[in-house]
ChimeraX commands (.cxc) that place a marker at each C-alpha (Angstrom):
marker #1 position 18.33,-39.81,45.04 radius 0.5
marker #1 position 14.76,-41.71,44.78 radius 0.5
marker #1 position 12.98,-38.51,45.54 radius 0.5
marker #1 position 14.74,-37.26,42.28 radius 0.5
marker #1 position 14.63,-39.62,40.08 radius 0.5
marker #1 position 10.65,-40.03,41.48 radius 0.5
marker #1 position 10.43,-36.23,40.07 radius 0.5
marker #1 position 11.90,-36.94,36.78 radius 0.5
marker #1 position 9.65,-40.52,36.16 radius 0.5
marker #1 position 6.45,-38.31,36.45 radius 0.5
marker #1 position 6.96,-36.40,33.80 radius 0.5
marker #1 position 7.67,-38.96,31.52 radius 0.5
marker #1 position 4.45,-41.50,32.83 radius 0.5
marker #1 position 2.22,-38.63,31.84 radius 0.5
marker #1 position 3.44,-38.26,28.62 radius 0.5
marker #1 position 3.18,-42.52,28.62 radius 0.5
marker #1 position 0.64,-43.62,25.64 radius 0.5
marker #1 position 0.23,-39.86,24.72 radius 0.5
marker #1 position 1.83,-38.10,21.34 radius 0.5
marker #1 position 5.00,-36.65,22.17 radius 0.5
marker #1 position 5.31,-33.39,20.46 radius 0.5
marker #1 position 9.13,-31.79,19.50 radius 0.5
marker #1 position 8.78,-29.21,21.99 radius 0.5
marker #1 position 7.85,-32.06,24.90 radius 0.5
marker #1 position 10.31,-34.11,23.28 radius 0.5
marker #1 position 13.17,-31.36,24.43 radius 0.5
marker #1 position 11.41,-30.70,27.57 radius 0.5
marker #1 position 11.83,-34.19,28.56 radius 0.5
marker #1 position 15.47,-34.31,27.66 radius 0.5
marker #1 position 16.64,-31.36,29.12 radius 0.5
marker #1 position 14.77,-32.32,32.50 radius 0.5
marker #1 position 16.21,-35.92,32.52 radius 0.5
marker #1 position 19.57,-34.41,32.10 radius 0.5
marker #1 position 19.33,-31.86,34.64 radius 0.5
marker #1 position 18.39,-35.18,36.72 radius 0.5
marker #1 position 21.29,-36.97,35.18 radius 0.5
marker #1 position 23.94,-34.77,35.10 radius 0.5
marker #1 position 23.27,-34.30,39.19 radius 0.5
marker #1 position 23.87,-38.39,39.26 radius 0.5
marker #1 position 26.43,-38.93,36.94 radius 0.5
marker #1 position 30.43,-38.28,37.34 radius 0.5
marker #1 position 30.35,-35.89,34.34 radius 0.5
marker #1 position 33.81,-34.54,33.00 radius 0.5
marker #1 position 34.42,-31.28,33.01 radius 0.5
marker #1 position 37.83,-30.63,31.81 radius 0.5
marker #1 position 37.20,-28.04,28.92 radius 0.5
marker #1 position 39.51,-29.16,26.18 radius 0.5
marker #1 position 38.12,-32.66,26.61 radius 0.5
marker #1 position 34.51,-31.27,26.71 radius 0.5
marker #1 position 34.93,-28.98,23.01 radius 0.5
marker #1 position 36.90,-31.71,21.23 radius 0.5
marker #1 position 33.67,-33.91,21.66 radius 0.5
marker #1 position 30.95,-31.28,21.34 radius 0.5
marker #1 position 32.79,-30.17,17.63 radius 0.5
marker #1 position 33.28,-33.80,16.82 radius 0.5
marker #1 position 29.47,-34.88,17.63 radius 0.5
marker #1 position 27.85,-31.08,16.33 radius 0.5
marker #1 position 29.95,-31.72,13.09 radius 0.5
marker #1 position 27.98,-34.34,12.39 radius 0.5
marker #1 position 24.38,-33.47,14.01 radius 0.5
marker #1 position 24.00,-29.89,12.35 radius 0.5
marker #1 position 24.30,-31.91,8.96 radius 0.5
marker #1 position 21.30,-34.29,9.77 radius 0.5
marker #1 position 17.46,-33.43,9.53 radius 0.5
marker #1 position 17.09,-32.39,13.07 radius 0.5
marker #1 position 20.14,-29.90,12.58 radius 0.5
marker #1 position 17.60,-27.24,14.29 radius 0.5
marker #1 position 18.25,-28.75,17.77 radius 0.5
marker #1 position 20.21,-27.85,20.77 radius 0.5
marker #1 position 22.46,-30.41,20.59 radius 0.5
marker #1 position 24.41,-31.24,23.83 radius 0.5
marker #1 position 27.45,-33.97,24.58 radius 0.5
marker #1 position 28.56,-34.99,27.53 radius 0.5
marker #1 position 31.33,-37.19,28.60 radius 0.5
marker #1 position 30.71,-39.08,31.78 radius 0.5
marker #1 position 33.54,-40.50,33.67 radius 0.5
marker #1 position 33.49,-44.21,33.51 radius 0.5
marker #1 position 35.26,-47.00,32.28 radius 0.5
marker #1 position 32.61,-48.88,31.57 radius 0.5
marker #1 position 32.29,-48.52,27.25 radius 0.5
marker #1 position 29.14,-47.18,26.56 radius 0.5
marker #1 position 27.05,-44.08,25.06 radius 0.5
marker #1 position 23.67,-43.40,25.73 radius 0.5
marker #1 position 21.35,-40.39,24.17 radius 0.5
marker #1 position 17.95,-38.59,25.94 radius 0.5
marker #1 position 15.56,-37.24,23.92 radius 0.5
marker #1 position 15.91,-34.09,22.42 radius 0.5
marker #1 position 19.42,-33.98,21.41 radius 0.5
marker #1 position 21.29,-34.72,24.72 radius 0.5
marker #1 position 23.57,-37.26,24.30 radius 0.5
marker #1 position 26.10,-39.40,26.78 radius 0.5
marker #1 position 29.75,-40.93,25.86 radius 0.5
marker #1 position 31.82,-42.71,28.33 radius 0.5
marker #1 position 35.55,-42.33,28.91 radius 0.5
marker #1 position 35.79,-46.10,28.92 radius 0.5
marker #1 position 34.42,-45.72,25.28 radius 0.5
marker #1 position 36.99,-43.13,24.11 radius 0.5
marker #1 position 39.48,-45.22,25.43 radius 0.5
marker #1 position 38.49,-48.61,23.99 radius 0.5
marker #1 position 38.32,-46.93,20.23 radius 0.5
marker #1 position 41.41,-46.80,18.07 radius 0.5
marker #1 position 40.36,-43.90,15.22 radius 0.5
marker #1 position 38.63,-40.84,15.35 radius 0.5
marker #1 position 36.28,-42.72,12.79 radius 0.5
marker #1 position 35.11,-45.11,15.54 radius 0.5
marker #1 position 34.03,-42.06,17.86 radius 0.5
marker #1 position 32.77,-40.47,15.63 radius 0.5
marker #1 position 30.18,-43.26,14.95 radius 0.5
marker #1 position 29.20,-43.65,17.80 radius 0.5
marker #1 position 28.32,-40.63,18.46 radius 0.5
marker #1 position 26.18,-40.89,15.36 radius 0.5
marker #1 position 24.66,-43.56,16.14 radius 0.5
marker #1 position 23.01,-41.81,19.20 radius 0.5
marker #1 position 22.35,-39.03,17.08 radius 0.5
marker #1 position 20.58,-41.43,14.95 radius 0.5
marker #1 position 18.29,-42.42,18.08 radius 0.5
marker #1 position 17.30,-39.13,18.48 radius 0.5
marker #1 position 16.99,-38.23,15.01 radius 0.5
marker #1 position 14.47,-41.10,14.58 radius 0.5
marker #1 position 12.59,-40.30,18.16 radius 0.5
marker #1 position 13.29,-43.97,19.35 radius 0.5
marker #1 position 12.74,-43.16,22.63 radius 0.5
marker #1 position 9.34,-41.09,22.36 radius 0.5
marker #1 position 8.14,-43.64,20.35 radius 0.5
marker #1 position 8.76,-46.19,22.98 radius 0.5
marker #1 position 7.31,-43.75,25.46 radius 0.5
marker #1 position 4.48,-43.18,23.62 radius 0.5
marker #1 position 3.82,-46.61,23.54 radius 0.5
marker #1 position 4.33,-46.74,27.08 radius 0.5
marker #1 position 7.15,-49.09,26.59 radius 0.5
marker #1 position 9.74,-47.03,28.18 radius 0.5
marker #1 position 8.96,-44.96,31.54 radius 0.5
marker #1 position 12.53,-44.29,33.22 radius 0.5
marker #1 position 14.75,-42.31,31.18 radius 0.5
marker #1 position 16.98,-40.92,33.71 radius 0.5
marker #1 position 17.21,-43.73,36.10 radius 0.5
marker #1 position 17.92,-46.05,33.05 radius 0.5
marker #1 position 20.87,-43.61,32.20 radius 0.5
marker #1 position 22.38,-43.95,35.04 radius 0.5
marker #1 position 22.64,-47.59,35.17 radius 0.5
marker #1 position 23.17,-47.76,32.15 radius 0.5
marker #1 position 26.51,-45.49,32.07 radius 0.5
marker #1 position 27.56,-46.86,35.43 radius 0.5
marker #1 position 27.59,-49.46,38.10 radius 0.5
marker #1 position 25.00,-47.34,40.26 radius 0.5
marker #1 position 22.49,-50.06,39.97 radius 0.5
marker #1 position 24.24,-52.92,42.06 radius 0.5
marker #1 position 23.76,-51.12,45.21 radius 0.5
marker #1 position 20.50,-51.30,46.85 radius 0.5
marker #1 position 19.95,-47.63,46.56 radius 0.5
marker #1 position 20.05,-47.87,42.47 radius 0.5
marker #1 position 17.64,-50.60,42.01 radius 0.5
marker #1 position 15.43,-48.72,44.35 radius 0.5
marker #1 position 15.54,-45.92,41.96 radius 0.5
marker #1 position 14.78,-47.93,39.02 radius 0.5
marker #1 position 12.26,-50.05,40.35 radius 0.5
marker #1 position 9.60,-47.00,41.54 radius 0.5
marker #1 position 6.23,-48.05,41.42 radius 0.5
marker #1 position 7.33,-51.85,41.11 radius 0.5
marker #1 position 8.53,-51.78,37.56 radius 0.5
marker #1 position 12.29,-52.08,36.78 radius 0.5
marker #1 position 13.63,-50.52,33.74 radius 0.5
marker #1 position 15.12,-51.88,30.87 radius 0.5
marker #1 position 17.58,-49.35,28.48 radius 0.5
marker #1 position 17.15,-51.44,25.55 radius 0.5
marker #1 position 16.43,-50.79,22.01 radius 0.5
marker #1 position 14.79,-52.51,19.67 radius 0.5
marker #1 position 16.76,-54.36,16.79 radius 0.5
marker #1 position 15.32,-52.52,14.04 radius 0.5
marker #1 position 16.06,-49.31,16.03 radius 0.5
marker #1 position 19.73,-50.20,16.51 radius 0.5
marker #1 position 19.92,-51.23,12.71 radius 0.5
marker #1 position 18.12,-48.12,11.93 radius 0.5
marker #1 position 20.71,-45.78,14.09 radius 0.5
marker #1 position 23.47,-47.54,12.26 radius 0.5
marker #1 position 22.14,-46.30,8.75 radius 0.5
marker #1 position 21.32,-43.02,9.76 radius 0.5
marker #1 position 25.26,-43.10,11.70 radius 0.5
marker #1 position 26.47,-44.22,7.85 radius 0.5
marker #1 position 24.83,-41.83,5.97 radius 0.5
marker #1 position 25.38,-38.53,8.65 radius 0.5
marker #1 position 29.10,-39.49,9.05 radius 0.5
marker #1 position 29.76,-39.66,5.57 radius 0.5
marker #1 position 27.57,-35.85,5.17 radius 0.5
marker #1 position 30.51,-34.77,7.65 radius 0.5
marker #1 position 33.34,-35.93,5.34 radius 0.5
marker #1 position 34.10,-39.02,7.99 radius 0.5
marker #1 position 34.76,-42.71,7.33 radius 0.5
marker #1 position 31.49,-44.59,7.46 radius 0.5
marker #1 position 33.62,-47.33,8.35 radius 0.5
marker #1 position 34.16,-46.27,11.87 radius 0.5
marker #1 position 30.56,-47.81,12.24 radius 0.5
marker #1 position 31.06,-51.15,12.01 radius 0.5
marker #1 position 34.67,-51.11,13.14 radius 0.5
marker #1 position 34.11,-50.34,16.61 radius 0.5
marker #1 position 31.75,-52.80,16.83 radius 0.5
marker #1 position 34.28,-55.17,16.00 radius 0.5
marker #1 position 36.59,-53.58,18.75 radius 0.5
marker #1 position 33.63,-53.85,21.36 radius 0.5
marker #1 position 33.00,-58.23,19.88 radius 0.5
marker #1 position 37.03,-58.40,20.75 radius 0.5
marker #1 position 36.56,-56.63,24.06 radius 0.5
marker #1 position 33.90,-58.64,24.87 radius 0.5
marker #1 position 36.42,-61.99,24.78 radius 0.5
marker #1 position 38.74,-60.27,27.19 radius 0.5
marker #1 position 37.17,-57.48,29.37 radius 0.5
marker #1 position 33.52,-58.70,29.86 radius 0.5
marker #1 position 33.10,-56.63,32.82 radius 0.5
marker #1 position 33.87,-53.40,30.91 radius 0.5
marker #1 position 31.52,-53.85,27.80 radius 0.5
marker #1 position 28.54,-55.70,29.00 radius 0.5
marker #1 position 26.41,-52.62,29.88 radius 0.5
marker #1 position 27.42,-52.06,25.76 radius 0.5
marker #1 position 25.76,-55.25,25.12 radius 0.5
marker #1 position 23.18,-55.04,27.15 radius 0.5
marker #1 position 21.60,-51.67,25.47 radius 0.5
marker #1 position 23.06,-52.51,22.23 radius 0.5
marker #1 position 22.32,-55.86,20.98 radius 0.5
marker #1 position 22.74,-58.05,17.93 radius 0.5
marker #1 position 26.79,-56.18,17.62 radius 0.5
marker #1 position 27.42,-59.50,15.08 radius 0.5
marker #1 position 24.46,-59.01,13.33 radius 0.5
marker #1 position 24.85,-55.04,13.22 radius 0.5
marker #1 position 28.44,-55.60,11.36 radius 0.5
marker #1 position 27.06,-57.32,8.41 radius 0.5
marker #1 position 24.41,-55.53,8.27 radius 0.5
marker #1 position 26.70,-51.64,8.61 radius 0.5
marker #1 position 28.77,-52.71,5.67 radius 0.5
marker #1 position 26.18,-53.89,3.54 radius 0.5
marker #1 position 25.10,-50.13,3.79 radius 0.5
marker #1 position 27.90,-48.81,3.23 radius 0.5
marker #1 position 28.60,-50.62,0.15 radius 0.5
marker #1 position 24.92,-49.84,-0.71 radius 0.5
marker #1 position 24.90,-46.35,-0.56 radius 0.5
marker #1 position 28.46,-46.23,-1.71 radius 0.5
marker #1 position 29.53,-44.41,1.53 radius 0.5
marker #1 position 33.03,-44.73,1.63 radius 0.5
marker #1 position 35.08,-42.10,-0.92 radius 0.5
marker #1 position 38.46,-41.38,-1.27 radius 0.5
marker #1 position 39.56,-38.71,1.16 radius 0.5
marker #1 position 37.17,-39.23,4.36 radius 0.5
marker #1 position 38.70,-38.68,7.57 radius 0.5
marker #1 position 39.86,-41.62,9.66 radius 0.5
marker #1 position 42.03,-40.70,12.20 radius 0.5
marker #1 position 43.91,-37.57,13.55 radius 0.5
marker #1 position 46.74,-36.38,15.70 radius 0.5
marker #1 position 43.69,-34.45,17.76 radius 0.5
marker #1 position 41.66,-37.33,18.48 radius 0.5
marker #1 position 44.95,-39.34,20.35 radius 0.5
marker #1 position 45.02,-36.02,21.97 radius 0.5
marker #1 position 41.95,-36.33,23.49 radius 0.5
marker #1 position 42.84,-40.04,24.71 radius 0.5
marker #1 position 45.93,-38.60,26.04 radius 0.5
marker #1 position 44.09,-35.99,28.06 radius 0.5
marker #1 position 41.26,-38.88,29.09 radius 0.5
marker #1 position 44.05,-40.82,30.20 radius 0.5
marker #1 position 45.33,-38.36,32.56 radius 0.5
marker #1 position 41.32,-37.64,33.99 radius 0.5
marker #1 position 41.22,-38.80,38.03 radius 0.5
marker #1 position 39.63,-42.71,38.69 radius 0.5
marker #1 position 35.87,-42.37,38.28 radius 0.5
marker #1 position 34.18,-42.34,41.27 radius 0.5
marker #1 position 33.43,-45.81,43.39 radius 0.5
marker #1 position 30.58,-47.05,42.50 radius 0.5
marker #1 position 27.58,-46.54,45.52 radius 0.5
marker #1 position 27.76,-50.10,48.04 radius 0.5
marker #1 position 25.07,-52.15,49.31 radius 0.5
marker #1 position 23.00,-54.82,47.94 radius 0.5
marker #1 position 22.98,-56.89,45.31 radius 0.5
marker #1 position 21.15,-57.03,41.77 radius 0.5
marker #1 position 22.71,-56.35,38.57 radius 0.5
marker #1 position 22.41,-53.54,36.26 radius 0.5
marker #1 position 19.80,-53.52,33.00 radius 0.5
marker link #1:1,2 radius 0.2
marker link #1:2,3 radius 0.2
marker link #1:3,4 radius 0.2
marker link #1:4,5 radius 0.2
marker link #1:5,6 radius 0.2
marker link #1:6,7 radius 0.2
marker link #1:7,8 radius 0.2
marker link #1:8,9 radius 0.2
marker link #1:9,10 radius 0.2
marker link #1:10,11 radius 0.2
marker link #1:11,12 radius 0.2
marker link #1:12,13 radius 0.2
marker link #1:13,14 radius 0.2
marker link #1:14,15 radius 0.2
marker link #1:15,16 radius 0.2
marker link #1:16,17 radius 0.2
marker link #1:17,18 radius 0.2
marker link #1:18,19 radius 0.2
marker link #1:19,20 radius 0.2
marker link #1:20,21 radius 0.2
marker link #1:21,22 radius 0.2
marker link #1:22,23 radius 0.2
marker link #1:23,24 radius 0.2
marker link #1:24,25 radius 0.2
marker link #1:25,26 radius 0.2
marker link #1:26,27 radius 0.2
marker link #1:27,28 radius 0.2
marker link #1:28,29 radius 0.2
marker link #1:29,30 radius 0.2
marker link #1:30,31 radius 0.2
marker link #1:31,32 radius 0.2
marker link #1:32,33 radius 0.2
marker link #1:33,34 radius 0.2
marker link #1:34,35 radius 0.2
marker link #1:35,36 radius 0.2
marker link #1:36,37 radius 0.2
marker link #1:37,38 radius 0.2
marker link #1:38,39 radius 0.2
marker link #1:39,40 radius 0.2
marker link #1:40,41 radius 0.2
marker link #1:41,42 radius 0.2
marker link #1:42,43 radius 0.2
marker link #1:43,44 radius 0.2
marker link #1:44,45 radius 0.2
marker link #1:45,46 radius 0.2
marker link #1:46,47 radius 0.2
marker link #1:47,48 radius 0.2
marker link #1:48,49 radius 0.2
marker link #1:49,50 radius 0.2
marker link #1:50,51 radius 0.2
marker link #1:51,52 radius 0.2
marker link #1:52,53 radius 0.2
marker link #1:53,54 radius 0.2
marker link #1:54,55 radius 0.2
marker link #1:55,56 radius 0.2
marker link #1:56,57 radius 0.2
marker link #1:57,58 radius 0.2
marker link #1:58,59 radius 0.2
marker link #1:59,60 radius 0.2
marker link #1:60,61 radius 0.2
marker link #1:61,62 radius 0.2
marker link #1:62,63 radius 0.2
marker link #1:63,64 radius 0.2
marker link #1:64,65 radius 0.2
marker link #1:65,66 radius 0.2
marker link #1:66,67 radius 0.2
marker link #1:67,68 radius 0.2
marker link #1:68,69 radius 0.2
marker link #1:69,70 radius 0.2
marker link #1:70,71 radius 0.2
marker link #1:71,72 radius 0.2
marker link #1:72,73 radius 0.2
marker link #1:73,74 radius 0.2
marker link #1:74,75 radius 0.2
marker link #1:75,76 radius 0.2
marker link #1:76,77 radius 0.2
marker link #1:77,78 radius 0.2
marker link #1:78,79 radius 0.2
marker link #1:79,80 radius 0.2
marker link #1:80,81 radius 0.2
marker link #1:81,82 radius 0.2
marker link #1:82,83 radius 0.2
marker link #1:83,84 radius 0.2
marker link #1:84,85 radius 0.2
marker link #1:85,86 radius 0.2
marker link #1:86,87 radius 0.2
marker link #1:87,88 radius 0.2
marker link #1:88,89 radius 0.2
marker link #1:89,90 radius 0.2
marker link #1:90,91 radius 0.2
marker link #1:91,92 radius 0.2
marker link #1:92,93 radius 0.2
marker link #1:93,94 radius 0.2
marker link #1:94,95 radius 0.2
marker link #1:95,96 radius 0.2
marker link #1:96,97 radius 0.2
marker link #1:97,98 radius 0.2
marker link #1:98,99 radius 0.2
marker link #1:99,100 radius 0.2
marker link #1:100,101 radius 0.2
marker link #1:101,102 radius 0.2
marker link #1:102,103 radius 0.2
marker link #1:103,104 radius 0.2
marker link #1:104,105 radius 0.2
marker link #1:105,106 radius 0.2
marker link #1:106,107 radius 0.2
marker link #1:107,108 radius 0.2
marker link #1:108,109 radius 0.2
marker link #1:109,110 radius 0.2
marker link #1:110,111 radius 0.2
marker link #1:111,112 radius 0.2
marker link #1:112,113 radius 0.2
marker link #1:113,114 radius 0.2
marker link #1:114,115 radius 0.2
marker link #1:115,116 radius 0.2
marker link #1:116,117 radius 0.2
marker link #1:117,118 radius 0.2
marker link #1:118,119 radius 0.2
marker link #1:119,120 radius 0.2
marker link #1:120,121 radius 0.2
marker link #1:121,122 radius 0.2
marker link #1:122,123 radius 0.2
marker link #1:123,124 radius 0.2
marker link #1:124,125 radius 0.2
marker link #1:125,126 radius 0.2
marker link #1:126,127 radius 0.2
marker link #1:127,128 radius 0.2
marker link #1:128,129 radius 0.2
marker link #1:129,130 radius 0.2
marker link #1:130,131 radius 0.2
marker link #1:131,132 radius 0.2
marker link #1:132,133 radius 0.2
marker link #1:133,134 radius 0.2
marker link #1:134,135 radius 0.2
marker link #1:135,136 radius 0.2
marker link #1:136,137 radius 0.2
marker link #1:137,138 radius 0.2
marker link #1:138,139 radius 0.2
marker link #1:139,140 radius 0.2
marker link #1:140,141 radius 0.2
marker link #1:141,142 radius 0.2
marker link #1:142,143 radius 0.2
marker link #1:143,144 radius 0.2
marker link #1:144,145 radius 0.2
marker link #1:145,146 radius 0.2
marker link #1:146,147 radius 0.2
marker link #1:147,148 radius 0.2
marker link #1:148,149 radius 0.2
marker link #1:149,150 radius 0.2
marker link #1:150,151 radius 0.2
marker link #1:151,152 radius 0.2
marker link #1:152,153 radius 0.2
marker link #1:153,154 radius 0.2
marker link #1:154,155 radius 0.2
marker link #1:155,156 radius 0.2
marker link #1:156,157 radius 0.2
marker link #1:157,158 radius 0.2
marker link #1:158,159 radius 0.2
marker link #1:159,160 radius 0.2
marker link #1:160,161 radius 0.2
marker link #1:161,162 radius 0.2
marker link #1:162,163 radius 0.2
marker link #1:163,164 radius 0.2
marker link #1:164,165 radius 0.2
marker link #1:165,166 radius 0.2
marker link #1:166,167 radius 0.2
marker link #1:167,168 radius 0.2
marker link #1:168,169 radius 0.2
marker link #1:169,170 radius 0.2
marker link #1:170,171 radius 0.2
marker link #1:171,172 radius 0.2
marker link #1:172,173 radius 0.2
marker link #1:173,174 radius 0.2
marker link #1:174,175 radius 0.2
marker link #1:175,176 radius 0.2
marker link #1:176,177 radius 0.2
marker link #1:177,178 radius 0.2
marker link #1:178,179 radius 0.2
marker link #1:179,180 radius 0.2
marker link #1:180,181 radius 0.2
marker link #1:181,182 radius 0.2
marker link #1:182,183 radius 0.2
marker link #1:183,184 radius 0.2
marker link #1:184,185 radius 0.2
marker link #1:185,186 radius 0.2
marker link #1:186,187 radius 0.2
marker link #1:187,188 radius 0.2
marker link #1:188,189 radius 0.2
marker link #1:189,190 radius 0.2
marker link #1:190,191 radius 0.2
marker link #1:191,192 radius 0.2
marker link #1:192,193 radius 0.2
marker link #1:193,194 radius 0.2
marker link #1:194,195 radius 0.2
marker link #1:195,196 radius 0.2
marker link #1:196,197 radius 0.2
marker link #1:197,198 radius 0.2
marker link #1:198,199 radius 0.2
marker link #1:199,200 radius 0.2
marker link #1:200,201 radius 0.2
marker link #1:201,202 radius 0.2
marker link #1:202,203 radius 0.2
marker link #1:203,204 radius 0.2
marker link #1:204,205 radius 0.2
marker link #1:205,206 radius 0.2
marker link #1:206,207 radius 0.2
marker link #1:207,208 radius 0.2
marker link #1:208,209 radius 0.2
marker link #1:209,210 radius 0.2
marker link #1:210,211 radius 0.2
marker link #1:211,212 radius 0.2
marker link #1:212,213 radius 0.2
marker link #1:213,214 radius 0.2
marker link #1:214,215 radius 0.2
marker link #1:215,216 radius 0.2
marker link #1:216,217 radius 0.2
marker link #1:217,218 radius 0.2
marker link #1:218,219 radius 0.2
marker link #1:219,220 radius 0.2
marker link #1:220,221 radius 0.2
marker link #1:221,222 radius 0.2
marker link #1:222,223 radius 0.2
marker link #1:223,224 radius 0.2
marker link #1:224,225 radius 0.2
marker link #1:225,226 radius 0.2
marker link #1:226,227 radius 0.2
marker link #1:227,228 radius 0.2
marker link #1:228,229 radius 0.2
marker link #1:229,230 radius 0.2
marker link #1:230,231 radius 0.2
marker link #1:231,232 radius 0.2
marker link #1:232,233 radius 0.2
marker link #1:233,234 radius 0.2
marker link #1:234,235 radius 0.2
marker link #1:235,236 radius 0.2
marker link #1:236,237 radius 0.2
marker link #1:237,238 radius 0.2
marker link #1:238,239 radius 0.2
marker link #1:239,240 radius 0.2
marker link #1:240,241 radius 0.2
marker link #1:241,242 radius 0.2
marker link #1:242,243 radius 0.2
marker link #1:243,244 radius 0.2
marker link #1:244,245 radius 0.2
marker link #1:245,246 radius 0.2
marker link #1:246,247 radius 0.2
marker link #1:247,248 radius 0.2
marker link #1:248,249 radius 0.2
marker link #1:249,250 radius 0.2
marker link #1:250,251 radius 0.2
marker link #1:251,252 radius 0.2
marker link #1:252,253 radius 0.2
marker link #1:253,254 radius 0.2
marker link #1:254,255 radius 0.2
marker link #1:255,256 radius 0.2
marker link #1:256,257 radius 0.2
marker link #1:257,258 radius 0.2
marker link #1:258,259 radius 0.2
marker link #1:259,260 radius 0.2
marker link #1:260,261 radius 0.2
marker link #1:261,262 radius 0.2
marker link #1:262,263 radius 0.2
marker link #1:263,264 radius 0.2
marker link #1:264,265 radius 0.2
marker link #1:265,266 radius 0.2
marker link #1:266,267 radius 0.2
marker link #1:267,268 radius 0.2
marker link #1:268,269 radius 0.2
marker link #1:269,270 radius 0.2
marker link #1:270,271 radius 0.2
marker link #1:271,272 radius 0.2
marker link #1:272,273 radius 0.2
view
């Protein structure tokens, strides 16, 4: 596993403190998710796999980097979280899909990640060589695989641990551009702020389950303010956005009835990012 993730870290330290162009920028992404989707417990049930592809390219062919190759993944974990690579490769949990309520909710999520790539937040923290481990900080950022020995070994090549965490004007930023692309696709903006509200409650009871959320995510109080001030702003919401459907309880249905994830690897202690 270090050998691989050592492979995928090289490419991305040579591109450190260099411009990025859109063409490395995809490169990059669809190398680290070669790397990740070898790691990760990714779902492949097909009806699971569509649903969330139409749901997230409804939205991402309506944005200003429409011309990608936009791929979603579902990655089978309870732990609620979403993740994207650079590129247009982006990373949902089950435990995420699970923990929202409305179609709405999903649906920002998903465009908030979209809104990460859209904006290039993590070139520009590579090119600023503040960011060095995409893949490895995936995978403990989706999962548990960095309380075993083995995981923080693979995060911590070349002595420097890595850190998924955006900025606060980058999460703020995501959650306009989710606002704005959601409404393009005739969805409720307020999805946005609503499953943060679901992830602050989740947070009171199931800790364990949401804390990689908060970890990568930050400021979720601040971010709920601030998502409905834009929404009111731009005047987002309109009568007749979608909000919920009969196929999005479908899809928790068919989550619900996915295998356990796999254990996560033993051994050693140290917590995750």
């Amino acid at each position: 596993m270090v050998k691989r993730f050592t492979a995928c870290l090289v490419v991305v330290v040579a591109l450190s403190a260099c411009s990025v162009s859109s063409d490395q920028e995809v490169a990059i992404g669809q190398q680290n998710s070669q790397e990740i989707n070898a790691q990760l417990p990714i779902v492949t049930d097909a009806d699971i796999n569509n649903y969330v592809t139409e749901l997230g390219d409804s939205i991402a062919r309506l944005t200003s980097r429409g011309d990608l190759d936009w791929h979603f993944y579902v990655v089978n974990s309870h732990q609620v979280n979403a993740f994207a690579l650079p590129g247009g490769f982006v990373y949902v949990n089950r435990g995420l899909i699970e923990t929202a309520d409305r179609l709405d909710e999903l649906a920002g999520a998903l465009a908030h990640e979209i809104g990460h790539v859209i904006q290039r937040h993590s070139v520009k923290q590579m090119e600023s060589s503040q960011k060095i481990g995409i893949a490895a900080t995936l995978v403990c950022t989706l999962t548990n695989a960095c309380n075993s020995s083995l995981g923080q070994a693979a995060i911590n090549i070349g002595g420097s641990a890595v850190v998924a965490k955006h900025s606060r004007h980058d999460e703020l930023q995501a959650d306009s551009e989710a606002i704005v692309n959601v409404t393009k696709a005739g969805i409720d903006p307020e999805g946005v702020p609503a499953l943060l509200e679901v992830l602050i409650r989740e947070r009171k009871t199931q800790p364990g389950l949401v804390e990689g959320w908060f970890a990568s995510h930050p400021l979720e109080e601040t971010r709920v303010a601030r998502a409905r001030q834009v929404i009111q702003e731009l005047d987002a919401e309109k009568p007749g956005q979608l909000q919920d459907t009969p196929g999005f309880h479908n899809l928790k249905e068919a989550i619900a009835r996915l295998p356990e994830p796999p254990p996560a690897p033993s051994g050693g202690g140290g917590g995750g990012p």
